[in-house]
C-alpha positions as CSV (number, residue, x, y, z in Angstrom):
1,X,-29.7,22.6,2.6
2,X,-29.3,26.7,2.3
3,X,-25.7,27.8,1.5
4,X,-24.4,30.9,3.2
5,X,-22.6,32.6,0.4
6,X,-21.7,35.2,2.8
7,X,-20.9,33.0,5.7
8,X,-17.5,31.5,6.3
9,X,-15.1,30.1,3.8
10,X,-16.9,31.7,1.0
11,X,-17.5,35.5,2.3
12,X,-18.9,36.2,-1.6
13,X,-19.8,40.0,-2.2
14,X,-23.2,40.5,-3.8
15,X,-21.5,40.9,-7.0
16,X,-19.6,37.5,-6.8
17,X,-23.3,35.6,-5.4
18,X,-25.3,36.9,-8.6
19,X,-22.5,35.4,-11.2
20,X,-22.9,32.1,-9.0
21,X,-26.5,32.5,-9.7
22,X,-26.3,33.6,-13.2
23,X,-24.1,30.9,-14.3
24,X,-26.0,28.2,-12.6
25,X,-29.6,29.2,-13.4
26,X,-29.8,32.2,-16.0
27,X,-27.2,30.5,-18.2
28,X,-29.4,26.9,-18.1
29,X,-26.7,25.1,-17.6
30,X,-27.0,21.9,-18.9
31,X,-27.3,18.1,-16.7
32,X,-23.8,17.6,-18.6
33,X,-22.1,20.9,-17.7
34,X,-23.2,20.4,-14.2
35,X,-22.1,16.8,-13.9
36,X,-18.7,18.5,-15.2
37,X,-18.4,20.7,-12.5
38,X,-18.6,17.8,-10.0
39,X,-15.7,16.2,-11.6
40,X,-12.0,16.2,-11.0
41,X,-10.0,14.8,-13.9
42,X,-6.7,13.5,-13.6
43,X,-4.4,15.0,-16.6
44,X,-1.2,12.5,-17.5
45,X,1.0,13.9,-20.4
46,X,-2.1,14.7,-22.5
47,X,-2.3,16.4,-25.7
48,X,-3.8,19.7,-26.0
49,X,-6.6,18.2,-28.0
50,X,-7.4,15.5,-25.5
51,X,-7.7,18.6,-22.9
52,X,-9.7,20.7,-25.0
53,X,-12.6,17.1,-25.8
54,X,-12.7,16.7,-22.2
55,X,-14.2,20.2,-21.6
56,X,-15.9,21.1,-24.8
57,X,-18.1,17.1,-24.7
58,X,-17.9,16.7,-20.9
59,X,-18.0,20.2,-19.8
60,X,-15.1,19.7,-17.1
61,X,-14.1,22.3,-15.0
62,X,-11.3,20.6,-12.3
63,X,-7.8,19.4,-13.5
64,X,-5.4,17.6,-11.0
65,X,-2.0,16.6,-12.8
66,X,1.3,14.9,-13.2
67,X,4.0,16.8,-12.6
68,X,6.0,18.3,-15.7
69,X,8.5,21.2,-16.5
70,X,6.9,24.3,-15.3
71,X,6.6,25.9,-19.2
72,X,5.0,22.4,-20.3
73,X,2.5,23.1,-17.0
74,X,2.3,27.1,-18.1
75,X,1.3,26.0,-21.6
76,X,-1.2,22.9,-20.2
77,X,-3.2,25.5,-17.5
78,X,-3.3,28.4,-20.1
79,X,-5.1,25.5,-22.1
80,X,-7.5,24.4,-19.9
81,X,-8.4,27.9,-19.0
82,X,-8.4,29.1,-22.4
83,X,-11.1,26.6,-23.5
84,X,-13.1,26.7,-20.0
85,X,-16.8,28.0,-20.5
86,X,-16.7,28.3,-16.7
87,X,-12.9,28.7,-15.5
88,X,-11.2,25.8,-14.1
89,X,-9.8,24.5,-10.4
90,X,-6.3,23.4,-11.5
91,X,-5.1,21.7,-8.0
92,X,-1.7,19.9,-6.5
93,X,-0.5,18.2,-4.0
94,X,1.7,21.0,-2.2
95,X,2.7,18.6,0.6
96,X,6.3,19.2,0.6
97,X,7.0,22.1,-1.2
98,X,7.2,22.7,-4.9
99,X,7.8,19.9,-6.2
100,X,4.7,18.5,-5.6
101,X,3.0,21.2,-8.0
102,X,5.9,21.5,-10.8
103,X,8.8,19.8,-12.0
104,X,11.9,21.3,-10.5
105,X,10.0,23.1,-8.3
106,X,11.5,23.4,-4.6
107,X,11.0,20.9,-1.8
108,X,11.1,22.2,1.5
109,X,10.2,19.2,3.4
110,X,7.5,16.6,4.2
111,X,5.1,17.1,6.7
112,X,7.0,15.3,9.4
113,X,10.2,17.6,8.5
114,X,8.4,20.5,9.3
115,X,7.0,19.2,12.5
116,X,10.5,18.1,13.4
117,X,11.9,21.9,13.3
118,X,9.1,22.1,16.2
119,X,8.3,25.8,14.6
120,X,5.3,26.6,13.1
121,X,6.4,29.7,11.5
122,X,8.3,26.4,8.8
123,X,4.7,25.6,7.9
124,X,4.2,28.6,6.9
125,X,7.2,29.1,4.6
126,X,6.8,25.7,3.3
127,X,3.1,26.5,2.1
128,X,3.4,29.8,0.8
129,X,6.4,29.7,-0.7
130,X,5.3,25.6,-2.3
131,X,2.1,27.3,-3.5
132,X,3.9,30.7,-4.8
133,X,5.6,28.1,-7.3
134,X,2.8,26.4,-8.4
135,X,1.1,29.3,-8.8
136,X,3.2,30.9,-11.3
137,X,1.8,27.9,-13.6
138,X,-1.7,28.4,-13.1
139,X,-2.2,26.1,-9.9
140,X,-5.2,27.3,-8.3
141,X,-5.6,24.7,-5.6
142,X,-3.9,22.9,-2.9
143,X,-4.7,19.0,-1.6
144,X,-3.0,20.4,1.4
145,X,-2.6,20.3,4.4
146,X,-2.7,17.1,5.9
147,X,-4.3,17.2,9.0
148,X,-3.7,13.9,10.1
149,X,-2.7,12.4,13.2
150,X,0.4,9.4,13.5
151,X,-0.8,7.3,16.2
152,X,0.6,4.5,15.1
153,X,3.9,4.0,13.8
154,X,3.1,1.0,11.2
155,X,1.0,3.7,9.3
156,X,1.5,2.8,6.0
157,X,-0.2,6.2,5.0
158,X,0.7,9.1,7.3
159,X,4.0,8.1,8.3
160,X,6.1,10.7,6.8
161,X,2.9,13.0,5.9
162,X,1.5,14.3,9.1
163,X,2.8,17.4,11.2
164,X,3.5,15.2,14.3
165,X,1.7,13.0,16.8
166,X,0.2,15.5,18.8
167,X,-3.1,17.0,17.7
168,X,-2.2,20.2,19.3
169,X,1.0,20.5,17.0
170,X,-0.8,19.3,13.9
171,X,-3.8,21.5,14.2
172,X,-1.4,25.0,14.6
173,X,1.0,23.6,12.0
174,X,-1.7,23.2,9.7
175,X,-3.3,26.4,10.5
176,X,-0.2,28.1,9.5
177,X,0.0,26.1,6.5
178,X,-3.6,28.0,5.8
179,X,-2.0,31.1,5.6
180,X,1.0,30.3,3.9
181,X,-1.0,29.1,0.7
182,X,-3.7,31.9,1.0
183,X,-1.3,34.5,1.0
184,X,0.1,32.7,-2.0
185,X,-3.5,32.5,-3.8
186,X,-4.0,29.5,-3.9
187,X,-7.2,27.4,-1.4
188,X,-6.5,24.5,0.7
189,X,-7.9,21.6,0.9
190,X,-7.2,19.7,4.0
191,X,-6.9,15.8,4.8
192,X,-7.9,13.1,5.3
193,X,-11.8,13.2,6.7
194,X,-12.6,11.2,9.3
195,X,-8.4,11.3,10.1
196,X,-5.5,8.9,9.4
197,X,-2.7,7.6,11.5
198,X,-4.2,4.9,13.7
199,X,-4.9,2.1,11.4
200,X,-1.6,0.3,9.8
201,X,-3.0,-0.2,6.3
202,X,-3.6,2.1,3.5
203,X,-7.0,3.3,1.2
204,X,-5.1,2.7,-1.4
205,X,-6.0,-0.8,-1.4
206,X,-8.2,-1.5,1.3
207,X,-11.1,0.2,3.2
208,X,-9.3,1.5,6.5
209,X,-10.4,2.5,10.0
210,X,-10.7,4.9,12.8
211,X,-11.8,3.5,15.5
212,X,-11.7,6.1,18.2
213,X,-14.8,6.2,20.7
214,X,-16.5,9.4,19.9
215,X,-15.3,11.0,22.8
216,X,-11.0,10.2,22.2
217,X,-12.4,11.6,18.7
218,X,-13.8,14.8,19.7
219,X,-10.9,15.4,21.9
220,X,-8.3,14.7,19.1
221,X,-8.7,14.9,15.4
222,X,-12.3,17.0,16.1
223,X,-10.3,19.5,18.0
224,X,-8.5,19.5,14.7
225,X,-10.8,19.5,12.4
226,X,-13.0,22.1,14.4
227,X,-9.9,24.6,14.8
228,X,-9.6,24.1,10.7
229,X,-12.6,25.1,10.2
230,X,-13.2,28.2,12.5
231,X,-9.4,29.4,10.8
232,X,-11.3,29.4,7.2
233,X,-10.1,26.3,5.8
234,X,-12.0,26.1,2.3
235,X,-12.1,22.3,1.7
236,X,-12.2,19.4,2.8
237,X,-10.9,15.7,1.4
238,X,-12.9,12.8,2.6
239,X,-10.8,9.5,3.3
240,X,-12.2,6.2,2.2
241,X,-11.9,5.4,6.5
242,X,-14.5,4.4,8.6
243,X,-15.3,5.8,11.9
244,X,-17.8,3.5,13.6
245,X,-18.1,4.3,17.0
246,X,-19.2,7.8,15.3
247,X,-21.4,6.2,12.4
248,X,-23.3,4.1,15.7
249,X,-23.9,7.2,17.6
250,X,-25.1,8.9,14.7
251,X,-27.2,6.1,12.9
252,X,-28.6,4.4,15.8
253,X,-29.0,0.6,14.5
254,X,-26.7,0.7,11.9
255,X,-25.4,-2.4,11.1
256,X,-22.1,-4.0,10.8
257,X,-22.0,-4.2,7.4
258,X,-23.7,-1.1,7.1
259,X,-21.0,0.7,8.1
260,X,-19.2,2.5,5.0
261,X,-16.1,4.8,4.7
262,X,-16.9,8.6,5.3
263,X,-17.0,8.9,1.3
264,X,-20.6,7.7,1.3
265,X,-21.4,7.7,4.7
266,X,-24.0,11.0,5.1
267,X,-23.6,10.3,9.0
268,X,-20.5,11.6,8.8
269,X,-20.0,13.8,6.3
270,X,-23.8,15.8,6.6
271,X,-24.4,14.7,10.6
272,X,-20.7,15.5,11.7
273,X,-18.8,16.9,9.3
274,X,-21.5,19.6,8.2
275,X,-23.6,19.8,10.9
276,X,-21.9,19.2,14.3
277,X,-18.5,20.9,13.4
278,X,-20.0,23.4,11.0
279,X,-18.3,23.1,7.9
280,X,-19.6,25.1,5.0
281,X,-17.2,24.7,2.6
282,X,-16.3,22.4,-0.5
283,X,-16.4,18.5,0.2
284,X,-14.1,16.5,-2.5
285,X,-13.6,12.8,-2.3
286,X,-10.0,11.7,-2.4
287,X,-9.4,9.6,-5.2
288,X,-12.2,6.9,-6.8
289,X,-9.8,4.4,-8.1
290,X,-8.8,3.8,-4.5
291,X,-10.1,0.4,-3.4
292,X,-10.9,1.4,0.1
293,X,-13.8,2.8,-1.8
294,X,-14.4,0.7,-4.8
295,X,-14.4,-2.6,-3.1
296,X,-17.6,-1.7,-1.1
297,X,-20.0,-0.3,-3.3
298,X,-20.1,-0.8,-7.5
299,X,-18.9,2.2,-9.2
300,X,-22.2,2.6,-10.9
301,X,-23.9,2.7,-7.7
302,X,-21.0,4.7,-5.9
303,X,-20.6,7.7,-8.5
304,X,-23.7,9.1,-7.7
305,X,-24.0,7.5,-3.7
306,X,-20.7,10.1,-3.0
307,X,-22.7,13.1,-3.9
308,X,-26.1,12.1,-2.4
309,X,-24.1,11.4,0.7
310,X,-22.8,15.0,1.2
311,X,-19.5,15.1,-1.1
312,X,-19.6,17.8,-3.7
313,X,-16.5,16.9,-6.0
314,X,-15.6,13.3,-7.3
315,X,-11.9,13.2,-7.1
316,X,-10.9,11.2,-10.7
317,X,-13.0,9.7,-13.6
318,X,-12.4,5.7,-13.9
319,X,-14.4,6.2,-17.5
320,X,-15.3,9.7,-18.9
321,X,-18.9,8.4,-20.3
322,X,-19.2,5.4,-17.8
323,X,-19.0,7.9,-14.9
324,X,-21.1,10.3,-16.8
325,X,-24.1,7.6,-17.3
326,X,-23.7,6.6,-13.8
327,X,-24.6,10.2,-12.1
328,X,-27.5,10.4,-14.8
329,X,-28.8,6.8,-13.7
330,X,-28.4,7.6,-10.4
331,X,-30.7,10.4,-10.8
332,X,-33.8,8.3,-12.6
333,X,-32.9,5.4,-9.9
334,X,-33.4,8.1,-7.2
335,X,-30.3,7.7,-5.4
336,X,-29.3,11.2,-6.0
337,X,-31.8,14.0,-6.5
338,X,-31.3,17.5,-8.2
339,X,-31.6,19.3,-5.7
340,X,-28.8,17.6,-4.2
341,X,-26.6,17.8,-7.3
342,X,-27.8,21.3,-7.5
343,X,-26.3,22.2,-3.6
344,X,-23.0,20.5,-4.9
345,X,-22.8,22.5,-7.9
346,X,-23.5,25.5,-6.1
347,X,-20.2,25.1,-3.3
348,X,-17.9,24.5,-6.4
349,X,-18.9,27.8,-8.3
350,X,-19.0,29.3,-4.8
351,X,-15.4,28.1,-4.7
352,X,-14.6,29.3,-7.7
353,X,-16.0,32.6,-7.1
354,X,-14.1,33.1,-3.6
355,X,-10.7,32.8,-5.7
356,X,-11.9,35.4,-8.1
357,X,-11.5,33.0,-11.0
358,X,-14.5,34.9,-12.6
359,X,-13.2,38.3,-12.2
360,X,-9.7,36.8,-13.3
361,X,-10.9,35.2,-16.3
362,X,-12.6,38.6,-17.3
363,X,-9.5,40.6,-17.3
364,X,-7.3,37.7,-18.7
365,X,-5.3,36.9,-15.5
366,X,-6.2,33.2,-14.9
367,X,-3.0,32.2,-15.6
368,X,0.1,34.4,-15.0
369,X,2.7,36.0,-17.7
370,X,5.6,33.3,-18.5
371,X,7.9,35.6,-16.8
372,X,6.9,34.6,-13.6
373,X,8.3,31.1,-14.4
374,X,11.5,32.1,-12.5
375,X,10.5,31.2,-9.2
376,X,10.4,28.2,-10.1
377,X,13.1,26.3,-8.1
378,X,15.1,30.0,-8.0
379,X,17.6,30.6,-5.7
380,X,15.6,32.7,-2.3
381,X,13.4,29.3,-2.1
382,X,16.6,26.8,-2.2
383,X,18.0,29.3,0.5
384,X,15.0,28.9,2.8
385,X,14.5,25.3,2.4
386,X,18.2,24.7,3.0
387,X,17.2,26.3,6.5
388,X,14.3,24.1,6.8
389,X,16.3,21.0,6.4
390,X,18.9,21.9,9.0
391,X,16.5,22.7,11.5
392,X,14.7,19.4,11.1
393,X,17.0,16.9,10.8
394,X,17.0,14.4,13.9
395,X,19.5,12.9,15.9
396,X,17.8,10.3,17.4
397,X,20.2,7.9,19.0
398,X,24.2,8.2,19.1
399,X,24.4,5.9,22.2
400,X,27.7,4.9,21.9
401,X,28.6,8.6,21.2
402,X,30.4,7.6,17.9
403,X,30.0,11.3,16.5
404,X,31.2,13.0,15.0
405,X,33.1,11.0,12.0
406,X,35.3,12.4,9.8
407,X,37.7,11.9,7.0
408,X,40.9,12.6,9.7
409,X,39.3,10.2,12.4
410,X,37.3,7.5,10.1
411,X,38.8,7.6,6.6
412,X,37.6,4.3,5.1
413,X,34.0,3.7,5.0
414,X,31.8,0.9,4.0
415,X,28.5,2.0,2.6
416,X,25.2,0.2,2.4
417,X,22.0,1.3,1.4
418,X,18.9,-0.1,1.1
419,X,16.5,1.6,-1.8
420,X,13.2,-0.5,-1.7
421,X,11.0,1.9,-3.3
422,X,7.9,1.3,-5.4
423,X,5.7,3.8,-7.3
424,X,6.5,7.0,-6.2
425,X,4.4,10.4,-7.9
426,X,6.1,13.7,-8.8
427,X,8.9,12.7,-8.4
428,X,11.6,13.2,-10.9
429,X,14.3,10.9,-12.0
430,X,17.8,11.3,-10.4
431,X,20.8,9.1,-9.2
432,X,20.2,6.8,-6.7
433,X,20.9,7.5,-3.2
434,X,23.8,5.2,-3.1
435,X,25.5,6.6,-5.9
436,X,25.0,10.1,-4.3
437,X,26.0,9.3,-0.6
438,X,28.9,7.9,-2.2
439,X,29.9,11.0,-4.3
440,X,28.8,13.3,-1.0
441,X,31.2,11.6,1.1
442,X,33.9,11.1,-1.0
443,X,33.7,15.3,-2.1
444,X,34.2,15.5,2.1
445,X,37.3,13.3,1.9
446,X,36.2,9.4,3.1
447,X,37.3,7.0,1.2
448,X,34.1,4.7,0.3
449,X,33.3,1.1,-0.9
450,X,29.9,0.0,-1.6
451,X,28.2,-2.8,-1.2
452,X,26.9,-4.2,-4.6
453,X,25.1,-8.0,-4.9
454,X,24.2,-7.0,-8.7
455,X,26.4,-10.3,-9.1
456,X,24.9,-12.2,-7.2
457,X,26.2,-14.6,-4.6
458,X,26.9,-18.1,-3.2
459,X,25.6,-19.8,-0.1
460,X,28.9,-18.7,1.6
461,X,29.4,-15.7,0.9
462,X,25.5,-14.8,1.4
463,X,26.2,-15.5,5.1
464,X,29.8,-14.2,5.1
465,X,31.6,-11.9,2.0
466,X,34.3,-10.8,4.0
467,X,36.0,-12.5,6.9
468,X,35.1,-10.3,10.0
469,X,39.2,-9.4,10.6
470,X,39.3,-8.4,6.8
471,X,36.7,-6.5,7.0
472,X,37.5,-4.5,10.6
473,X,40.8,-3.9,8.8
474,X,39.7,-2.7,5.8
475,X,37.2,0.1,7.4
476,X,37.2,2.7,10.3
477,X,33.4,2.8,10.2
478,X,29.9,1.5,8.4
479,X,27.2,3.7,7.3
480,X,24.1,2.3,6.6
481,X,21.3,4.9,4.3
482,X,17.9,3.6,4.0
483,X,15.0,4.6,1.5
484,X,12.0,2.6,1.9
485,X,9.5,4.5,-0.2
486,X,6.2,3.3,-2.3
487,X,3.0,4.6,-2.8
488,X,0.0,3.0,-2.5
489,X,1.0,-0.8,-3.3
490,X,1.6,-1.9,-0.4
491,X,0.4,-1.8,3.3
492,X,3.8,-2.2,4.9
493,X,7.1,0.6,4.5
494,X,9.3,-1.8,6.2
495,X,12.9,-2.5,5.6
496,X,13.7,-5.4,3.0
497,X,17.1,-6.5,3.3
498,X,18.7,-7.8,-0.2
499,X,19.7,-11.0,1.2
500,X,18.6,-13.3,3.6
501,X,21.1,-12.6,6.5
502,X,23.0,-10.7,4.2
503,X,26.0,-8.4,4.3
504,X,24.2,-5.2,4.7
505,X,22.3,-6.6,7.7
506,X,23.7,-4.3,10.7
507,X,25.9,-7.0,11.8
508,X,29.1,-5.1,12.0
509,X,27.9,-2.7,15.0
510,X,29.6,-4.7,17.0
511,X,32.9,-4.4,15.4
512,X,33.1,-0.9,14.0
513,X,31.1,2.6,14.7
514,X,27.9,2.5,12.6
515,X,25.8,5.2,11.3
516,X,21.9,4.7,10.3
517,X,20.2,7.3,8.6
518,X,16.5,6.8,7.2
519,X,16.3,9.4,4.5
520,X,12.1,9.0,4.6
521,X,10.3,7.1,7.0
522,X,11.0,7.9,10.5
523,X,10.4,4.8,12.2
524,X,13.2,2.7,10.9
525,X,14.9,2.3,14.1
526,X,12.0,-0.7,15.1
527,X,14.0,-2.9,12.3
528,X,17.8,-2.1,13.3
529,X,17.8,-1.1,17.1
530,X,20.9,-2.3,17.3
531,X,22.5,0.9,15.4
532,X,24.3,2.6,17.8
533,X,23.6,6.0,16.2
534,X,20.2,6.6,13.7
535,X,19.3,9.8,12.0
536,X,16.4,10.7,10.3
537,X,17.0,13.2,7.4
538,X,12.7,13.3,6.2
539,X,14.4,13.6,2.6
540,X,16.9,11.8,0.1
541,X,17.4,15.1,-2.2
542,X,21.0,16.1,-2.7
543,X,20.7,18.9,-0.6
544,X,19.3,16.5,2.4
545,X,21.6,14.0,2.1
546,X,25.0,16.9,2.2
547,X,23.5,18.6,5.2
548,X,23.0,15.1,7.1
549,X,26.7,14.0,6.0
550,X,27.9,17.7,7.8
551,X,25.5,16.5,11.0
552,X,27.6,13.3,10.6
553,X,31.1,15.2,10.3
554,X,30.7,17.5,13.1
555,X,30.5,20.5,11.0
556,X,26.8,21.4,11.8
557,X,24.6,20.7,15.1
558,X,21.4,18.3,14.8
559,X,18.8,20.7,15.5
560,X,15.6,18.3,14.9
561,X,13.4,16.9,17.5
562,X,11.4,14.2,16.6
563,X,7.5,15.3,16.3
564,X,6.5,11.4,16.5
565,X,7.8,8.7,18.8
566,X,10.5,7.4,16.6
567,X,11.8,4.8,18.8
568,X,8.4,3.2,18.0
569,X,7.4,2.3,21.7
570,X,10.1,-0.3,22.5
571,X,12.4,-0.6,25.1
572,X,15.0,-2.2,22.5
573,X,15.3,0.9,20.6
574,X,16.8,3.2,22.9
575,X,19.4,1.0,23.9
């Protein structure tokens, strides 16, 4: 296939085409250095010598990582970069803000937050001012935006990381996300290829599905995709998802089982993806380890089937030299040619060369002076994403019209929270949200007890702790705070109560004005429609969680409008 250097994302000058061409051909790059280039290597609190044997025997040359404190980041880039032959795509996940890019770096807001201030102009701001932070550490490279579509509500995936429902919303949120990032220097790298949001379960741990006709497609998350690409996205990050009403049209007779996830599916990603929508940008595989992938192919086999197929970066090593033997094998087995590996290792020095990361690596620039460390967290970007949070928390219900409460009207509260939250990345340690409502509230003047089973307790007292007179004496109102979190280990983010018809159950909207707020998922009103009054906040950080108690108080207006349906199609829910 013939690469336009010139053409659309890449737009290389001459001078930026020959040092492709030198350092691919006049250099003789070696089967090991290219098969480095491919690669994306995950980097987990490793030493600077484990860093340094990962380029100089495996020739890498892509570096995703944990989060750390931004001069233990500073220090780890200037590393990599340092020691690079050919420099390095240092990349994040910039979905939120900051944070997802460097420890104490800012969060401005999931996806959904930013669709609920229902002003793309917040994309922006969100992207650009994310990336300027990770930037200052050497980021290079965002696994942003996702482009994503919630269709369905049980989504395990997309359900607070997508723009909004509506592919109109999506695609010119995530257009302005585009900008924000490149005029922050860093590339995007949208998500997830075919598209997410229909199918409940989650890639993580099982091969998913779109299953669109090609048509509901085409009108939908190709409009998206399409309007992406003409706008000058630079990558794209295949899903392990299946679209098989496309993968029929496009492979006549294709069989049932025949029918793989876009990752190796050349259909999709060389008939559609490249050809039909016109892509000629980078093509990265979302992560390997992810059994939506691994559980349909062996990884011997896969590792080289993903660049045959039309992907041109392999998102995480399982095994450094197993991987490694497995694209060499796949060479003398024929399942991947040269010339194919050759294409893909063209687009990733293309990619490098459109962010200058030659030129910057010969003036000594690939990683920025220390200094710039303060922006970090610093005070302008607190000051805008304070704004963003206030414009996208959501009143969704207050049917009862119980608000506002206050310390003068409802004094005594009774607070639950439910905190079901598995493995969670970047995301630093703090208080838990109980122990922070609780401290918010009481700073505002309620008086607050908590509910706390770390005791334990009897039959009796599982179905009743406090007679209901006791306890309507005792409070003015009930407040009920809900973090249901977890990251791929699980294809459900649905409440779990501690107790089986336990306390904290919303039994007590009957007898006293109660206040739900989900703090991340947005469709938590499908497991407690009875709750008179729900809010979701899209975030449980301290600054979330004191703007959404103001909301509560009356001393700030609920600006948010929901960009998804978050009474989750029932009738029940609204009452």
């Amino acid at each position: 296939m013939k690469i336009d250097l010139k053409a659309k994302p890449f737009y290389l000058s001459d001078e930026d085409i020959k040092w492709v061409e030198v350092t691919k051909i006049c250099n003789d790059m070696t089967l090991d250095e290219k098969i480095g280039q491919i690669f994306v290597d995950m980097l987990w609190n490793n030493t600077e010598e484990e860093i340094k044997e990962s380029i100089t025997k495996y020739g890498m040359s892509g570096f995703r990582y944990n989060n750390m404190p931004a001069a233990d980041l500073h220090r780890q880039n200037a590393v990599i970069q340092e020691n690079s032959k050919i420099p390095a795509l240092i990349a994040a996940n910039i979905e939120a803000g900051g944070d997802g890019g460097v420890g104490g770096g800012t969060h401005f807001g999931y996806h959904v937050a930013i669709g609920a201030t229902q002003d793309k102009e917040n994309a922006y701001k969100m992207a650009y001012y994310g990336c300027k932070e990770a930037a200052a550490i050497g980021c290079n490279w965002t696994f942003a935006p996702i482009v994503d579509i919630n269709r369905n509500w049980r989504s395990s995936v997309v359900y607070n990381r997508c723009f909004s429902s509506d592919s109109d919303q999506v695609l010119e949120m995530s257009k302005e996300y585009l900008r924000g990032a490149k005029d922050a220097g860093l590339a995007s790298c949208m998500k997830h290829f075919p598209g997410d949001g229909l199918d409940e379960r989650d890639q993580h741990v099982v091969t998913t599905d779109n299953l669109m006709s090609c048509e509901e497609w085409d009108k939908d998350f190709g409009k998206v995709y399409k309007g992406m690409i003409d706008a000058g996205v630079e990558s794209v990050m295949i899903g392990h998802i299946r679209l098989p009403e496309y993968q029929r049209k496009l492979k006549p007779g294709i069989k049932d089982n025949e029918i793989m996830p876009a990752t190796i599916a050349p259909e999709l990603l060389q008939g559609l993806l490249r050809e039909q929508l016109g892509f000629n940008g980078l093509i990265i595989t979302d992560a390997t380890h992810m059994v939506g992938l691994t559980s349909q192919i062996r990884r011997e086999d896969m590792i080289p089937t993903t660049i045959a197929a039309g992907c041109d970066m392999i998102l995480y090593y399982r095994d450094k030299d197993e991987d490694t033997q497995a694209l060499k094998t796949g060479l003398e087995k024929g399942i991947l040619t040269m010339e194919r590996l050759d294409e893909a290792v063209t687009r990733v020095l293309a990619f490098k060369a459109m962010l200058k990361l030659h030129t910057k690596k010969a003036n000594g620039t690939l990683i920025p002076p220390a200094e710039g460390l303060s922006v970090v967290g610093c005070e302008e970007h607190k000051e805008v994403a304070k704004d963003l949070m206030d414009k996208a928390i959501t009143l969704v219900k207050n049917t009862k019209n119980q608000l506002p409460i206050t310390p003068q009207t409802h004094k005594r509260i009774m607070l639950y929270t439910i905190e079901n939250g598995g493995f969670t990345p970047n995301k630093m340690d703090k208080a838990t949200l109980q122990d922070r409502v609780k401290a918010e509230l009481e700073a505002q003047g309620f008086e607050v007890d908590v509910f706390d089973n770390s005791a334990g307790l009897n039959g009796k007292q599982l179905l009743a702790s406090t007679p209901v007179k006791e306890f309507v004496s005792k409070y003015d109102a009930v407040m009920l705070f809900i973090s249901v979190t977890g990251f791929s280990t699980s294809n459900v983010r649905r409440i779990t109560w501690n107790l089986p018809m336990g306390p904290e159950i919303p039994w007590y909207v009957t007898e006293l004005p109660t206040v739900c707020v989900s703090v991340f998922n947005p469709f938590h009103l499908i497991d407690v429609p009875m709750v008179p009054t729900y809010i979701n906040s899209y975030s449980d950080n301290d600054e979330a969680i004191h703007q959404v108690i103001q909301k509560i108080m009356g001393k700030s207006e609920f600006k948010g409008i929901s960009p998804v349906d978050a009474f989750c199609g029932a009738w029940d829910t609204r009452l």
